[in-house]
gemmi code that builds the backbone of each chain (N, CA, C; Angstrom):
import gemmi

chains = {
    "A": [
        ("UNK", (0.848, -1.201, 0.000), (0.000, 0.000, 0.000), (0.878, 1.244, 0.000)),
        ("UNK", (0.411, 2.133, -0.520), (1.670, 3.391, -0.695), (0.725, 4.616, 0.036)),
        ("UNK", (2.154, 5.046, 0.911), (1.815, 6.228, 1.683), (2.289, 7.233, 1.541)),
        ("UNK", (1.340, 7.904, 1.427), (1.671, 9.731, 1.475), (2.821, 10.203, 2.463)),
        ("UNK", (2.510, 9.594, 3.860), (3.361, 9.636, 4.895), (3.192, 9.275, 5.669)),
        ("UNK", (4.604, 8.396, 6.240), (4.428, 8.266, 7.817), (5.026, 8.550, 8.919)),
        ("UNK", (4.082, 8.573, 10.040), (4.160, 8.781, 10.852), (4.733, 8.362, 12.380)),
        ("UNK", (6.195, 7.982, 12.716), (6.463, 7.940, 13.656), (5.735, 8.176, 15.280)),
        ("UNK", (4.608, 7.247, 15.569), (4.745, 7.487, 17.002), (4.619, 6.692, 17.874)),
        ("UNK", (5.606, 6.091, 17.544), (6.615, 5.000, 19.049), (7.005, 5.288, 19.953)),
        ("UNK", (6.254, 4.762, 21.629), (6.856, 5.183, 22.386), (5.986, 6.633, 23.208)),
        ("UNK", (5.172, 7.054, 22.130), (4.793, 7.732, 22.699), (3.122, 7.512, 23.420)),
        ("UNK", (2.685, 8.203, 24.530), (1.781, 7.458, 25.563), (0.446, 9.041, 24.624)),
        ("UNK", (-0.420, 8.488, 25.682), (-1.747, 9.034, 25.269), (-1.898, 10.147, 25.869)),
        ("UNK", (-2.518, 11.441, 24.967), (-3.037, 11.786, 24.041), (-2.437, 11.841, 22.525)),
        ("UNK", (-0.573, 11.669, 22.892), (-0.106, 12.409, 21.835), (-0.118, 11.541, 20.492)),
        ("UNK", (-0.294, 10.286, 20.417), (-0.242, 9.506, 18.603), (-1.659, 10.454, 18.230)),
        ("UNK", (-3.243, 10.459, 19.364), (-3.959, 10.947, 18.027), (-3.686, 12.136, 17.964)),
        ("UNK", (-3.208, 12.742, 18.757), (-2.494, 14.591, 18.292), (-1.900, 14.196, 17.615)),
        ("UNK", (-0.869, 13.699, 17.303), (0.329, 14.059, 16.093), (-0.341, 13.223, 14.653)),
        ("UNK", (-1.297, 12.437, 15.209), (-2.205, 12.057, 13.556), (-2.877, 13.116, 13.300)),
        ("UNK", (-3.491, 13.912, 13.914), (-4.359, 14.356, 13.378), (-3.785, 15.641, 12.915)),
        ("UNK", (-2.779, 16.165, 13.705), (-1.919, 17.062, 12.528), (-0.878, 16.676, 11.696)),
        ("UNK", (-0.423, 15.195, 11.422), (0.091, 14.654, 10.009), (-1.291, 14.531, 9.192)),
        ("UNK", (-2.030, 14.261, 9.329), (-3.347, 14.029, 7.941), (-3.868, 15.657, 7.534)),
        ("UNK", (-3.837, 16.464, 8.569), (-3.705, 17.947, 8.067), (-3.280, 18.214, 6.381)),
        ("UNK", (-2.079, 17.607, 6.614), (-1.482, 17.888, 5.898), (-1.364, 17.347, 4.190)),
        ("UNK", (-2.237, 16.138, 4.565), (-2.370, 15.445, 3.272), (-3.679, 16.114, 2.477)),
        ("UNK", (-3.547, 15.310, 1.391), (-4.924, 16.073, 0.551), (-5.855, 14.575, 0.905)),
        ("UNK", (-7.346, 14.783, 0.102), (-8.388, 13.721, 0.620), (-8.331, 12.306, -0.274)),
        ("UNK", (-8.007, 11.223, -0.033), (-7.511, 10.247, -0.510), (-6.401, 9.756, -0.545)),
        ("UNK", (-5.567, 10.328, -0.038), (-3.980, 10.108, 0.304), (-3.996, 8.952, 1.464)),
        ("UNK", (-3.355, 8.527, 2.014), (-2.953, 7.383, 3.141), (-1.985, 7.971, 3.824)),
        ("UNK", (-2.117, 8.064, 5.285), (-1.180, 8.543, 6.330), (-1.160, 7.245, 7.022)),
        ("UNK", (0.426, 6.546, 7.428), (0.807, 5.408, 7.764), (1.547, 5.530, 9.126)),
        ("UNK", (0.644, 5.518, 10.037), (1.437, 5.631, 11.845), (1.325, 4.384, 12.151)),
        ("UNK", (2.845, 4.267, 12.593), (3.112, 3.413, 13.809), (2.816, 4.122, 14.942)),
        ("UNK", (2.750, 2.563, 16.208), (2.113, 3.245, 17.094), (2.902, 2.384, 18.667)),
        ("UNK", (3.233, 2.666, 19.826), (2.966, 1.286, 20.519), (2.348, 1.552, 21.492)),
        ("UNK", (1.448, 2.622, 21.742), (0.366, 2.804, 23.033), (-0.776, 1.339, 22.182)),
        ("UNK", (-0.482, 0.689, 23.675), (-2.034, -0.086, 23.409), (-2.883, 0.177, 23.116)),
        ("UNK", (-3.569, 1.599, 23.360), (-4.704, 1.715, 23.496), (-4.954, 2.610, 21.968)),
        ("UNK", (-3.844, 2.492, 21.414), (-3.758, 3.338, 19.815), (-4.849, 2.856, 19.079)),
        ("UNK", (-5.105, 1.298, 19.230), (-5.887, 0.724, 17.791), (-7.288, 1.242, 18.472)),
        ("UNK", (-7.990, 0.664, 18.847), (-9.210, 1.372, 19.427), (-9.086, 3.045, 19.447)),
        ("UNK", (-8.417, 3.895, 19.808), (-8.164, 5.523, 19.691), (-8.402, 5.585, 18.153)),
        ("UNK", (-7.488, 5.147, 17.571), (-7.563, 5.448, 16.171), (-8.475, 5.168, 15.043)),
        ("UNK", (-9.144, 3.741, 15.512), (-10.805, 3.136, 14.955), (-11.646, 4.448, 14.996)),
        ("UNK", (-11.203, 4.698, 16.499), (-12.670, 6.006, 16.646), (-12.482, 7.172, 15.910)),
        ("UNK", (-11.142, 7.384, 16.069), (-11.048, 9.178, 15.957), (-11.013, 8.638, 14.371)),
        ("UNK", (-10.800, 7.847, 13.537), (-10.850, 7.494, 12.238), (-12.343, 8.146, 11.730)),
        ("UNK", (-13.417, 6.851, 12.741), (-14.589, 7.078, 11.854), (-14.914, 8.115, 12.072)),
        ("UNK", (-15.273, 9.023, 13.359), (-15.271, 10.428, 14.004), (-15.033, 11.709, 12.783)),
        ("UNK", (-13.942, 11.363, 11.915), (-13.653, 12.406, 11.815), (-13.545, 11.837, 9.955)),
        ("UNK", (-14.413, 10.943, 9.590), (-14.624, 10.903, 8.276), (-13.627, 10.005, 7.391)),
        ("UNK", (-12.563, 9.690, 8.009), (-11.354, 8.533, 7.490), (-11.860, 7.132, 7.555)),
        ("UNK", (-10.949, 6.642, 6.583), (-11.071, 5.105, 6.291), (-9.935, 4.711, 6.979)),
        ("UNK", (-9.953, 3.886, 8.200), (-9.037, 2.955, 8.353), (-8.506, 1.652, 7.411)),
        ("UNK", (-8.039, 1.836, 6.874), (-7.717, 0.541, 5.403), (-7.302, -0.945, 6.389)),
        ("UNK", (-5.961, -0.611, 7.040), (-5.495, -1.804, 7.754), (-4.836, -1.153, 8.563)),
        ("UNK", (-4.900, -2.082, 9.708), (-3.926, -2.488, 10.432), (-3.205, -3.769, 10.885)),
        ("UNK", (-1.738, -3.662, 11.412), (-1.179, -4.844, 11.951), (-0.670, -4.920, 13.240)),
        ("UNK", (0.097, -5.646, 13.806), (0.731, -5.592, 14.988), (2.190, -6.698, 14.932)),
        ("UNK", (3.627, -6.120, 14.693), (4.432, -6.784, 15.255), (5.079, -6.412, 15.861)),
        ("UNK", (5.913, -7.464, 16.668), (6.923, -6.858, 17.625), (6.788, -5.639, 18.540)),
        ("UNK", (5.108, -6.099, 19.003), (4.725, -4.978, 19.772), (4.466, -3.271, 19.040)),
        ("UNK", (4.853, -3.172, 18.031), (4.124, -2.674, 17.174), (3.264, -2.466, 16.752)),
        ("UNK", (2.418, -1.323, 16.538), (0.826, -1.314, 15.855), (0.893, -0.379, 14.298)),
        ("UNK", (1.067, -1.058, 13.220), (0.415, -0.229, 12.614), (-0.421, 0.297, 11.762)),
        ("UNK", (-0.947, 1.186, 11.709), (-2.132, 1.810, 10.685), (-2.130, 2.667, 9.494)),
        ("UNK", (-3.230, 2.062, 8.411), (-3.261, 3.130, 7.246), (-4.269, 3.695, 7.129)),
        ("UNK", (-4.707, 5.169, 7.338), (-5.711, 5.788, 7.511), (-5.676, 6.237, 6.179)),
        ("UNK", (-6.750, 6.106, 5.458), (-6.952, 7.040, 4.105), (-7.709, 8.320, 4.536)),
        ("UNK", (-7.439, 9.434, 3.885), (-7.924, 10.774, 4.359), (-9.667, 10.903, 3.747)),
        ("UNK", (-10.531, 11.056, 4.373), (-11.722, 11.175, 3.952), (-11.887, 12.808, 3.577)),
    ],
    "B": [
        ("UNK", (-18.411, 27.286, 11.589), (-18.747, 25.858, 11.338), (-19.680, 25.557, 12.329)),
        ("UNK", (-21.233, 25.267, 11.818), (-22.307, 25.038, 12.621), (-21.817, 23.319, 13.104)),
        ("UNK", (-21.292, 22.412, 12.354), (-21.772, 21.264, 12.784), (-19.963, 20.984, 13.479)),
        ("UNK", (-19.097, 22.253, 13.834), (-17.995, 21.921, 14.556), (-18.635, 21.266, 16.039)),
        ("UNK", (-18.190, 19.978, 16.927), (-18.517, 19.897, 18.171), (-17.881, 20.104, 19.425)),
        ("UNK", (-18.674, 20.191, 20.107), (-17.707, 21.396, 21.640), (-17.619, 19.945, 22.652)),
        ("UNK", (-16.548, 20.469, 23.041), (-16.763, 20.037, 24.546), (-15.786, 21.195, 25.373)),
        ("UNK", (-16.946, 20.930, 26.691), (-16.385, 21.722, 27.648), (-15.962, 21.165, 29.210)),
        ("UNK", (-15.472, 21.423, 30.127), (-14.911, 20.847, 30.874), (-14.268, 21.846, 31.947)),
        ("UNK", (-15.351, 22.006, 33.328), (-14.912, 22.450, 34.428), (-13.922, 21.860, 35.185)),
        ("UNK", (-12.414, 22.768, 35.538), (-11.840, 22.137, 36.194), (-11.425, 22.985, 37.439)),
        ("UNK", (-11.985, 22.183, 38.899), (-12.456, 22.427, 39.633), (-11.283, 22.061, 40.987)),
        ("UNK", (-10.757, 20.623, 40.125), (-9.379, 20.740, 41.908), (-8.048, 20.791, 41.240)),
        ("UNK", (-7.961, 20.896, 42.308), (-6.362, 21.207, 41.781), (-5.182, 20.375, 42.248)),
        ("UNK", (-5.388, 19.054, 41.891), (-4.237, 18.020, 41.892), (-4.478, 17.424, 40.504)),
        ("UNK", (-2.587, 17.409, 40.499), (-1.956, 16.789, 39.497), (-2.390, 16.319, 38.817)),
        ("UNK", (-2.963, 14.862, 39.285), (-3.421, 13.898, 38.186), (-5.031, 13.995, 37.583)),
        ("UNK", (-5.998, 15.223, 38.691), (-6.789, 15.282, 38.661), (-6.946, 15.929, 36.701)),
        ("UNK", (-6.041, 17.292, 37.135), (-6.016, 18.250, 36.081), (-5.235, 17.673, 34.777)),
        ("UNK", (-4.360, 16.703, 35.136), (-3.901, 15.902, 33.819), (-4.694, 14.847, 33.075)),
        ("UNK", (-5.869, 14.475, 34.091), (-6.716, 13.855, 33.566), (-7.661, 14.886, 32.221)),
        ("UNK", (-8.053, 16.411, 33.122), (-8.585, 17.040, 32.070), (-7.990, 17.475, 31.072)),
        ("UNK", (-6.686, 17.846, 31.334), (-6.057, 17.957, 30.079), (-6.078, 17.007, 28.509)),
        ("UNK", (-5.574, 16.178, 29.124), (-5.886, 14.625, 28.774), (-6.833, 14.252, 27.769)),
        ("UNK", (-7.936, 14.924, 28.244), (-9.125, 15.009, 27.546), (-9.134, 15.795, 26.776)),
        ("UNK", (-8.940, 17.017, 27.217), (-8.892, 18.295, 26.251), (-8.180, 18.527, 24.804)),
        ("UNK", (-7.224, 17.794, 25.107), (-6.321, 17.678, 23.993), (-6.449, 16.922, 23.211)),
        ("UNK", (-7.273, 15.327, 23.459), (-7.924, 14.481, 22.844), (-9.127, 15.134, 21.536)),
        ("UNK", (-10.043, 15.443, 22.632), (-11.059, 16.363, 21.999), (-10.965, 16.981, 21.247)),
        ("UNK", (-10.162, 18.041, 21.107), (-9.082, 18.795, 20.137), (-8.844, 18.184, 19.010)),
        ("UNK", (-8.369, 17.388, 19.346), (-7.374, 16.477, 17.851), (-8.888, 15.797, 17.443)),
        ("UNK", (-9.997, 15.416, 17.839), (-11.194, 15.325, 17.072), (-11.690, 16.654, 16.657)),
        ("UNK", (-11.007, 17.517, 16.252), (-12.253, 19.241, 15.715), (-12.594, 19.501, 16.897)),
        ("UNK", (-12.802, 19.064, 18.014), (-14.100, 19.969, 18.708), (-13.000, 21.419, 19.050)),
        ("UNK", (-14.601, 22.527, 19.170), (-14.065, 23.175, 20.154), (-13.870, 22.858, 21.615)),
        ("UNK", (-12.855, 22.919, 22.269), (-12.746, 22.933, 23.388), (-12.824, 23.960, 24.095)),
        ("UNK", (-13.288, 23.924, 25.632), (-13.068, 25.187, 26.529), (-13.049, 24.059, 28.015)),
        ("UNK", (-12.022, 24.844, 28.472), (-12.024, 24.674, 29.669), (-11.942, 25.542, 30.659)),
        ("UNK", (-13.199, 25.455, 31.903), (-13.203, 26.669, 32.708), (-12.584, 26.056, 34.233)),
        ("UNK", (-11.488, 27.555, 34.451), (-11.002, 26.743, 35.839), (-11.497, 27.533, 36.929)),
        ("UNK", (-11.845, 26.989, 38.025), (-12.341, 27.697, 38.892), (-11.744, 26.650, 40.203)),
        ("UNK", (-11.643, 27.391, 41.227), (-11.437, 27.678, 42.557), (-10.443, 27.257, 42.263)),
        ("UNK", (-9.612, 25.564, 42.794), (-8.672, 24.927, 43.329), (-7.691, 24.919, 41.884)),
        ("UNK", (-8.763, 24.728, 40.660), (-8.489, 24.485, 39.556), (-7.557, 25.506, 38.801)),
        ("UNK", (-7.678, 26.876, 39.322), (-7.095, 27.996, 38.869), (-5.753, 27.695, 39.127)),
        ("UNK", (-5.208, 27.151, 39.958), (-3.760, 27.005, 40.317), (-3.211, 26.632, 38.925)),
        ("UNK", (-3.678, 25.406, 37.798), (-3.151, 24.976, 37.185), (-2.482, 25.840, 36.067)),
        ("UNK", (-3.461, 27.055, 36.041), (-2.811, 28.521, 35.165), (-1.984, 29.504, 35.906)),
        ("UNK", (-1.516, 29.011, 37.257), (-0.546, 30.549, 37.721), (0.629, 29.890, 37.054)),
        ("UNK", (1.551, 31.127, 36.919), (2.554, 30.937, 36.082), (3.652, 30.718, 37.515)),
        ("UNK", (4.692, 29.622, 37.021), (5.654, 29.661, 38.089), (6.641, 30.215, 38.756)),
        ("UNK", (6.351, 31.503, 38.347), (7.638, 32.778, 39.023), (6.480, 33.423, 39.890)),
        ("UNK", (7.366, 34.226, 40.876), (6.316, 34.941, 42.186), (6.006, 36.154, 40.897)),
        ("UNK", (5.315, 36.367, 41.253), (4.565, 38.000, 40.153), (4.388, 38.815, 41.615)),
        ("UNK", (4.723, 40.366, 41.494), (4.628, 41.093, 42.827), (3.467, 41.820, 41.994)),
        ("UNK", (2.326, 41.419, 43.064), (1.359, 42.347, 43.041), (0.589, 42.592, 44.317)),
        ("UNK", (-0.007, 43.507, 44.104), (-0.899, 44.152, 46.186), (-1.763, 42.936, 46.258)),
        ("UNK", (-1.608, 42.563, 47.415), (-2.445, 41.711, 48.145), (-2.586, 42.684, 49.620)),
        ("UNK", (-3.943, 41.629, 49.643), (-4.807, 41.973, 51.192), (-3.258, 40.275, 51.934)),
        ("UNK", (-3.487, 40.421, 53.595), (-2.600, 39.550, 53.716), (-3.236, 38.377, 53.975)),
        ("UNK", (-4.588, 38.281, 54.050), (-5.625, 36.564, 53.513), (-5.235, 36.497, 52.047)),
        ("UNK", (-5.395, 37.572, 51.104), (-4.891, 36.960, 50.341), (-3.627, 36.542, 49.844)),
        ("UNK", (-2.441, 36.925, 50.588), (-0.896, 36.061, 50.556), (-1.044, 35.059, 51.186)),
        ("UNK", (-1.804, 35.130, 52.618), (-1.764, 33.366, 52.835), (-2.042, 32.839, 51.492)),
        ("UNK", (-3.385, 33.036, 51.065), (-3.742, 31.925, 50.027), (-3.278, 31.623, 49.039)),
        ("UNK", (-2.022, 32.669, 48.768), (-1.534, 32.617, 47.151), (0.085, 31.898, 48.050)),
        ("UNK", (0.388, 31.810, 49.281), (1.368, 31.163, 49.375), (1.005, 29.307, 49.454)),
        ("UNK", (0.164, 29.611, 50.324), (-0.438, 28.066, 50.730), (-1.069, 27.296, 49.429)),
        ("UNK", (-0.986, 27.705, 48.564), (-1.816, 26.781, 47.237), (-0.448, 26.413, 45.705)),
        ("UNK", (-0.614, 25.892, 45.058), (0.648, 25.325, 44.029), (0.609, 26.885, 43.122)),
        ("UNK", (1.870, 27.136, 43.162), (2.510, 27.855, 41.870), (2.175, 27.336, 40.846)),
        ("UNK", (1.131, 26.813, 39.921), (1.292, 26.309, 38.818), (1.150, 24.675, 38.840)),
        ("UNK", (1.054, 24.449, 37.513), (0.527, 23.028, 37.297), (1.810, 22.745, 37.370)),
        ("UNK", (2.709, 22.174, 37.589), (3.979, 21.743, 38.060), (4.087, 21.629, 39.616)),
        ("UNK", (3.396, 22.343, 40.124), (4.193, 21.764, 41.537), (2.486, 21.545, 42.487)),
        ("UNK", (1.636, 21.450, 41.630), (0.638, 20.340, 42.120), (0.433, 19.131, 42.784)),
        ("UNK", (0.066, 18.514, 43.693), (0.455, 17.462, 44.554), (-0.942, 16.579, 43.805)),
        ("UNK", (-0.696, 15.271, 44.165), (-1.715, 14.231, 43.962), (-3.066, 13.801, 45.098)),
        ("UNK", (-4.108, 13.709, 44.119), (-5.477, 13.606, 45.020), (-4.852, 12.032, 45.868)),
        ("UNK", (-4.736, 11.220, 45.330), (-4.010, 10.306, 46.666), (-2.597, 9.815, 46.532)),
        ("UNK", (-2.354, 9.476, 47.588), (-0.990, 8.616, 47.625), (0.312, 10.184, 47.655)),
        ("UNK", (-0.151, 11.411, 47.913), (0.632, 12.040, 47.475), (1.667, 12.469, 48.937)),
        ("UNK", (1.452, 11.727, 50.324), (3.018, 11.801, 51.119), (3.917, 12.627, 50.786)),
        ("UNK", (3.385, 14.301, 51.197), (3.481, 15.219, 51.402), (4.766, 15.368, 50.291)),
        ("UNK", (4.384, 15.349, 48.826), (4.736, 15.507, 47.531), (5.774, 14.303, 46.935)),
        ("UNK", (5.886, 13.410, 47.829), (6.821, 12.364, 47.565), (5.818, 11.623, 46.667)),
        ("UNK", (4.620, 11.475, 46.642), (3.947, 10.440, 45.446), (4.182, 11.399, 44.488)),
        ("UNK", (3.976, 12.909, 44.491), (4.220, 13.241, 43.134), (5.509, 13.369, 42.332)),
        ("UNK", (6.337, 13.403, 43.129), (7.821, 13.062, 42.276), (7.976, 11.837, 41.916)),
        ("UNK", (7.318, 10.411, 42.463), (7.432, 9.286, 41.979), (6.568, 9.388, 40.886)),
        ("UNK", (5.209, 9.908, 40.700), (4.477, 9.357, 39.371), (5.115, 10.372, 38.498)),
        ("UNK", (6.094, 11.296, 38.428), (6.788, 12.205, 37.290), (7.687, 11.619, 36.790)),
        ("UNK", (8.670, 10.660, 37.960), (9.074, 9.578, 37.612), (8.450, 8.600, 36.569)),
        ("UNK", (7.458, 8.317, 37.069), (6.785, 6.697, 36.155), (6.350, 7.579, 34.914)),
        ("UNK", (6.249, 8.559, 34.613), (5.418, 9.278, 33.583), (6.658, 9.303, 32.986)),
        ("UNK", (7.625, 9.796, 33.325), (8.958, 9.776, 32.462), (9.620, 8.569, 31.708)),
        ("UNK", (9.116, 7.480, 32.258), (9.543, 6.273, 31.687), (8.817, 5.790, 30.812)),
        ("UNK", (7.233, 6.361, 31.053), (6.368, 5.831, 30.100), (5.798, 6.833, 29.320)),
        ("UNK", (6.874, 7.606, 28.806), (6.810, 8.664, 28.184), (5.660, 9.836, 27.666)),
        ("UNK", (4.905, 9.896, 28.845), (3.575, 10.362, 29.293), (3.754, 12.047, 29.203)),
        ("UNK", (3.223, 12.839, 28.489), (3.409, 14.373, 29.087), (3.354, 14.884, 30.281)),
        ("UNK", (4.120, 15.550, 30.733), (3.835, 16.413, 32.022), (2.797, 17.131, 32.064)),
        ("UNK", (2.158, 17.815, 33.239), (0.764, 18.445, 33.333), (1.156, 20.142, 32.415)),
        ("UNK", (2.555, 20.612, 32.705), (2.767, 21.750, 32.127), (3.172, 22.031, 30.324)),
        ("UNK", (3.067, 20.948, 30.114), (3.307, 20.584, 28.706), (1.737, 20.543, 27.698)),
        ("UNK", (1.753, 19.717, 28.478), (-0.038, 19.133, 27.960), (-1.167, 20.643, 28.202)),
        ("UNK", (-0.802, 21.529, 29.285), (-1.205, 22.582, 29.082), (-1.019, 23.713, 27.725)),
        ("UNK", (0.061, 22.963, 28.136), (1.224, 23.849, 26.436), (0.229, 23.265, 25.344)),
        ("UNK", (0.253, 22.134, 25.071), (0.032, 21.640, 23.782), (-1.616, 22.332, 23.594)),
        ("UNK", (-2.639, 22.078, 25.202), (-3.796, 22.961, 24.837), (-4.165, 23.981, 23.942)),
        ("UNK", (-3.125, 24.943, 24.562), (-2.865, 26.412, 24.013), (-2.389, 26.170, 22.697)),
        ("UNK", (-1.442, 25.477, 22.378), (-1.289, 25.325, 20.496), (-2.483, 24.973, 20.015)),
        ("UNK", (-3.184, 23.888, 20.401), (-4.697, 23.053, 20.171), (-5.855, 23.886, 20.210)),
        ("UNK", (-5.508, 25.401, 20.368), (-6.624, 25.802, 20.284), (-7.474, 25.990, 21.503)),
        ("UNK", (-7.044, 25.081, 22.568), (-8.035, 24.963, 23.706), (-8.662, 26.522, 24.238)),
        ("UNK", (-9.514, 26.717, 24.361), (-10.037, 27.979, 24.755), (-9.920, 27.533, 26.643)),
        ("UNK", (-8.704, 28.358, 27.536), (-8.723, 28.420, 28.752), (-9.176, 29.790, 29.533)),
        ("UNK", (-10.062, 29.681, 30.293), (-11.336, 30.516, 31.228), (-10.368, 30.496, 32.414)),
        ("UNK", (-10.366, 31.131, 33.228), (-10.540, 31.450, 34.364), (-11.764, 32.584, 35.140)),
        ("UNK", (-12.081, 31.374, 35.871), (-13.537, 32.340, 36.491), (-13.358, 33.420, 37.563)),
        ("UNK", (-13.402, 34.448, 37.322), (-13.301, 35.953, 37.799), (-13.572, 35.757, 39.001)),
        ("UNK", (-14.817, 34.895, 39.514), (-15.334, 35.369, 41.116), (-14.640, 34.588, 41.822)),
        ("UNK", (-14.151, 33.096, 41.420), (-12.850, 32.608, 42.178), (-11.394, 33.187, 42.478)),
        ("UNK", (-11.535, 33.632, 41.122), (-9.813, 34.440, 41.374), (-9.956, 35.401, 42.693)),
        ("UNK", (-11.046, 36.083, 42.519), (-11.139, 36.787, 43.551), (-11.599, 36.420, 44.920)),
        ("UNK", (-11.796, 35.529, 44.806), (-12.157, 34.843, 46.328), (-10.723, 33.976, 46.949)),
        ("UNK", (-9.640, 33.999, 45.910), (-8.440, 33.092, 46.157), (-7.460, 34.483, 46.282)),
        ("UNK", (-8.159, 35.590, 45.699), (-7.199, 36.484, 45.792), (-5.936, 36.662, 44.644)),
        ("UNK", (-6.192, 35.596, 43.483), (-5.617, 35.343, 41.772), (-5.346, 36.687, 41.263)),
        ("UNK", (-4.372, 37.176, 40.404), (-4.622, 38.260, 39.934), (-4.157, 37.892, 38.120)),
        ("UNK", (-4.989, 38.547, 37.408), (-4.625, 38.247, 35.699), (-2.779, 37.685, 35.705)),
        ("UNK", (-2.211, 39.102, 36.107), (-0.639, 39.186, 36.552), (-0.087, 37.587, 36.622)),
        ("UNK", (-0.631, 37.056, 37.667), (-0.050, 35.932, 37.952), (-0.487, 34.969, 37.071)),
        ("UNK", (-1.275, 34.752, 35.986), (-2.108, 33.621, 35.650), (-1.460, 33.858, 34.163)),
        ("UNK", (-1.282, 32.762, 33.208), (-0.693, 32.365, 32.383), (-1.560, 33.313, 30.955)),
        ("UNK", (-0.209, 33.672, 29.949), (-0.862, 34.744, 29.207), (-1.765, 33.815, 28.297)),
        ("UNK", (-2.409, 34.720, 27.709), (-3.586, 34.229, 26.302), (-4.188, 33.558, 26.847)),
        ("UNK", (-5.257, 33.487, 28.042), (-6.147, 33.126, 28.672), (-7.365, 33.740, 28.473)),
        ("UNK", (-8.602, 33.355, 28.799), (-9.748, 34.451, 29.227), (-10.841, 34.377, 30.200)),
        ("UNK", (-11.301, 35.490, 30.549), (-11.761, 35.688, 31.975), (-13.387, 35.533, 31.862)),
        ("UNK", (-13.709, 35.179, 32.405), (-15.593, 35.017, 32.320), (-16.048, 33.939, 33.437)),
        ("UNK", (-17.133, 34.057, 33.747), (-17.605, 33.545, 34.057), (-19.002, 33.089, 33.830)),
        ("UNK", (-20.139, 32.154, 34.597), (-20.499, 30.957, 34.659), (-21.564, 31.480, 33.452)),
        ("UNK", (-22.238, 32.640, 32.755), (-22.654, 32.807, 31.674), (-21.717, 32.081, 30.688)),
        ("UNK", (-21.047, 32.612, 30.526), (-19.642, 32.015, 29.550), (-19.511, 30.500, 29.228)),
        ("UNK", (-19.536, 30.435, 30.314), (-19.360, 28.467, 30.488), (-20.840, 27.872, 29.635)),
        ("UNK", (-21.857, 28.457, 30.492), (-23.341, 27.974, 29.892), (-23.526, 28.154, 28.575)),
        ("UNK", (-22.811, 29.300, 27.911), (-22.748, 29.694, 26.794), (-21.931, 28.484, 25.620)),
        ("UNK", (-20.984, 28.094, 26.352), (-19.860, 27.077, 25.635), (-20.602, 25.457, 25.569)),
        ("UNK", (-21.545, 25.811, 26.739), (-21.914, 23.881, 26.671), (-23.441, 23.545, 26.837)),
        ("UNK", (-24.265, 24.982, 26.561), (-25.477, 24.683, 26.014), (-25.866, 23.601, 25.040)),
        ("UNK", (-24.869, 23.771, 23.941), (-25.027, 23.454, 22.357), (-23.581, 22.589, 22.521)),
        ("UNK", (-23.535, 22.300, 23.637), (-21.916, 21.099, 23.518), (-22.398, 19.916, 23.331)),
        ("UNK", (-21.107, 19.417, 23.318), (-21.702, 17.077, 23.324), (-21.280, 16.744, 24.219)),
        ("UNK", (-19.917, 17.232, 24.931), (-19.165, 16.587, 25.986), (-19.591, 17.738, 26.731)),
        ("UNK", (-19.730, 17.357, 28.394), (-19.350, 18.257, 29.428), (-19.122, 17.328, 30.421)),
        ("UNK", (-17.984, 17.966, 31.376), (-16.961, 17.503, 32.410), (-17.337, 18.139, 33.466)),
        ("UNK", (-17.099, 17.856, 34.673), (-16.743, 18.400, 36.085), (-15.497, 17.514, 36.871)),
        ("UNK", (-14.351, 18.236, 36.683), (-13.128, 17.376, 37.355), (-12.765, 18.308, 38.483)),
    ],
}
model = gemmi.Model(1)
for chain_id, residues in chains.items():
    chain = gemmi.Chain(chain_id)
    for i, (resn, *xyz) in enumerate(residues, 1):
        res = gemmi.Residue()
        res.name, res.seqid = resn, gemmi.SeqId(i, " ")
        for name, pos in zip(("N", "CA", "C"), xyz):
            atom = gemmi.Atom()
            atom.name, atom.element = name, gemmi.Element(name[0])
            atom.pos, atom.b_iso = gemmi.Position(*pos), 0.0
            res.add_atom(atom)
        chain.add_residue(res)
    model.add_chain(chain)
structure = gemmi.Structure()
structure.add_model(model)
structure.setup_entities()
């Protein structure tokens, strides 16, 4: 899948992956794919919501090595 | 934007984890569109004094009260476990490892986010608060203000 950009946020705890998604997809135009890693647990559920919330397609996600990550297409 | 959504969120004490909880939120909220506002009142106001002494006239009830209460969201103590500030240097600790924002940061990030921060006039003055001391690009109103922000809100808080 090809991304517009991604997004580094490993490591970092909650609120800040959906802050720093939601000002990386800012930045894209509508149909583009913004690709965050993540390793707050609680990212995949945060990001399901604030996805549909705010008009995005979650395409996929995975998980390795404690890793989470996601491709949000920009709605 | 008619169909932007609000949330608003009284914050009312003034420990640490209490007010990092609202933050927490606030900043969440944020990063969904809403408008945010958060109104601080009584205990809650501490979390906007800025952390240098500011010299301004006080009555001397009101220096007790501006000595006896936290400089700022930084040196806030915890609603429990806080052993006379020793729990709160340990959970700044654990927050540091689990790379969690600090309460004075996450305030920060508010203020980039847009957060609209209140301080309520009739508390300041009942704590004896003065603008002076309280963190810039703030605004002052009260409980019209608030009703005004979360009439037509989705979220509302009391922390």
């Amino acid at each position: 899948m090809e991304s517009a950009k991604v997004l580094d946020a490993k490591g970092l705890a909650c609120p800040m992956p959906i802050v720093k998604t939601k000002k990386a997809i800012a930045d894209l135009n509508s149909g583009e794919v913004l690709e965050v890693h993540a390793t707050d647990k609680g990212a995949k559920s945060d990001l399901t919501a604030w996805a549909k919330s705010g008009g995005h397609e979650l395409l996929k996600d995975t998980e390795e090595n404690e890793v989470l990550k996601f491709w949000i297409k920009k709605g | 934007m008619s169909d932007t959504k609000k949330t608003t969120i009284v914050l009312f004490s003034g420990e640490y984890d209490k007010a990092m909880a609202a933050y927490i939120i606030a900043n969440g909220a944020a990063a969904y569109d809403h408008e945010v506002t958060i109104f601080h009142t009584f205990w809650g106001l501490n979390a906007l004094r800025k952390d240098e002494h500011v010299p301004v006239k006080k009555s001397f009830m009101e220096k007790i009260f501006g000595k006896m209460m936290p400089r700022g969201a930084d040196k806030m103590g915890l609603s429990k476990m806080n052993y006379m500030g020793m729990g709160q240097k340990m959970i700044k600790d654990v927050m540091k490892k689990h790379n969690a924002l600090p309460l004075p940061q996450l305030v920060e990030m508010a203020q980039e986010q847009d957060v609209k921060l209140i301080a309520c006039t009739m508390t300041m003055d009942l704590l004896g608060l003065r603008k002076e001391e309280l963190l810039d690009e703030i605004e002052y109103a009260g409980v019209a203000a608030y009703i005004g922000d979360s009439e037509d809100g989705n979220i509302t808080l009391f922390i």
